[in-house]
N, C-alpha and C positions, 0 to 999 in steps of 0.2 A: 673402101675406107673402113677403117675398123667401128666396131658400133658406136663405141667408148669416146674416141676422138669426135663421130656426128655428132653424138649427143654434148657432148663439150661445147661444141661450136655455133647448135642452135640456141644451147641453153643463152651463150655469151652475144648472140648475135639478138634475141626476145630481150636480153637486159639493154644493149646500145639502143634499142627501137624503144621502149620504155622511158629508156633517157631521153631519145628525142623527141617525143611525146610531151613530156615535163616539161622540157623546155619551152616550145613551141606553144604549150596551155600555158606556164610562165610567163612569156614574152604577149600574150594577149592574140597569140595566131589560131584563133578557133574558131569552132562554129556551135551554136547551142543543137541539141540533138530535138524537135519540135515535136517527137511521137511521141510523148508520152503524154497526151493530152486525154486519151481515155479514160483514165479513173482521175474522180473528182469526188469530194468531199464539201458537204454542206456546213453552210458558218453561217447560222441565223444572228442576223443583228436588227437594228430597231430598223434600218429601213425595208428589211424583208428577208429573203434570202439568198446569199449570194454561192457564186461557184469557185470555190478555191483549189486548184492545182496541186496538192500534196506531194508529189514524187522534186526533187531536184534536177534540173535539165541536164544532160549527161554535154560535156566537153567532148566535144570534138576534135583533134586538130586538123590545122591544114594538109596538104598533101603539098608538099615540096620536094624539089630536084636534091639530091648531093651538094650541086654548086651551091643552090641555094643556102641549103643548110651549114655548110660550110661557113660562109657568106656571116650567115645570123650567130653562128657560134663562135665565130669572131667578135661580133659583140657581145656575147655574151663574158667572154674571157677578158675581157676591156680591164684594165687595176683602175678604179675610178678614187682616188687618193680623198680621204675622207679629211676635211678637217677639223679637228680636234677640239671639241668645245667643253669652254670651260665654265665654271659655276661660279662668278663673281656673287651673284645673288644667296644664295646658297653659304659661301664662306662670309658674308658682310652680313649675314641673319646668326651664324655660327659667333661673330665676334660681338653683334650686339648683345646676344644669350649672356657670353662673360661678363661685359659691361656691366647691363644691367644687375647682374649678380652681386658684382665689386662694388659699384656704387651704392646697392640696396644694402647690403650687407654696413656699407660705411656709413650712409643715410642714418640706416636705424641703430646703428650702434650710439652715433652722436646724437640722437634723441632722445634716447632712451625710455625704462617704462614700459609699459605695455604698449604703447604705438609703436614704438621704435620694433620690437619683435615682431610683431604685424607686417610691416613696412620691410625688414628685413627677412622674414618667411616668403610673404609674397612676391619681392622681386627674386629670391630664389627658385622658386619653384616657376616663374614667366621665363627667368632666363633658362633653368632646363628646358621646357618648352620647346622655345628658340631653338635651344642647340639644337637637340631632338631632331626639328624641322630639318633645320638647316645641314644636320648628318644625314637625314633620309637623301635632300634634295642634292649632294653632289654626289651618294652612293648611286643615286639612280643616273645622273650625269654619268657617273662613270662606265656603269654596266650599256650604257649606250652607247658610250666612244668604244667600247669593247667588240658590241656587238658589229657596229657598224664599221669597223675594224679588219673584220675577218671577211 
């Protein structure tokens, strides 16, 4: 076999094994790796001193057949049809912002005076507010039907 094509074919055979490693630590198929218990690191607090484990336990995965894995990549590959959630909250906090705008704005006009500007600043700047909120909270609605989407 030519060198070029081996080396092709381990390269691409260490990438599917990586894949299915990912997946199998994904899907919760592991084992914690428990040596690493030798170095430890002291954290004096008021009750004394204790022994804390500073390294992160290394993932393991399982060791599975073909079939099996076959099997779990099937679920993995599942289309789980997301349903699409909307921001009723969110646009009903958006229409009170206007609301409150129009009517503050009407309020203090038919008042007039120095109250009446007060009264008509202030519900201006509540209803920006409002809107404000209420643009954040269906932008982030939407980057999540997005997300959960794909």
């Amino acid at each position: 076999m030519d060198p070029k094509v081996k080396e092709f074919l381990e390269s691409k055979h260490q990438e599917e094994q990586s894949e299915k490693e990912k997946l199998l630590i994904r899907f919760g198929l592991y084992y914690e790796d428990e040596s690493n218990n030798e170095t430890k690191d002291y954290v004096v607090s008021t009750e004394g001193i204790a022994y804390v484990n500073n390294k992160q336990k290394k993932k393991i995965p399982c060791k599975v057949s073909n079939e099996e894995y076959e099997e779990i990549l099937k679920y993995s590959q599942k289309h789980v049809e997301y349903e699409y959630k909307s921001n009723a909250s969110g646009i009903i906090v958006i229409v009170l912002g206007y609301l409150s705008i129009i009517l503050g704005v009407i309020a203090g006009i038919s008042i007039g005076h120095n109250e009446g500007w007060i009264i008509a600043l202030s519900s201006v700047f509540s209803g920006l507010l409002m809107i404000v909120f209420g643009r954040i909270s269906t932008t982030l609605t939407d980057i999540l039907n997005r997300i959960n989407k794909m």
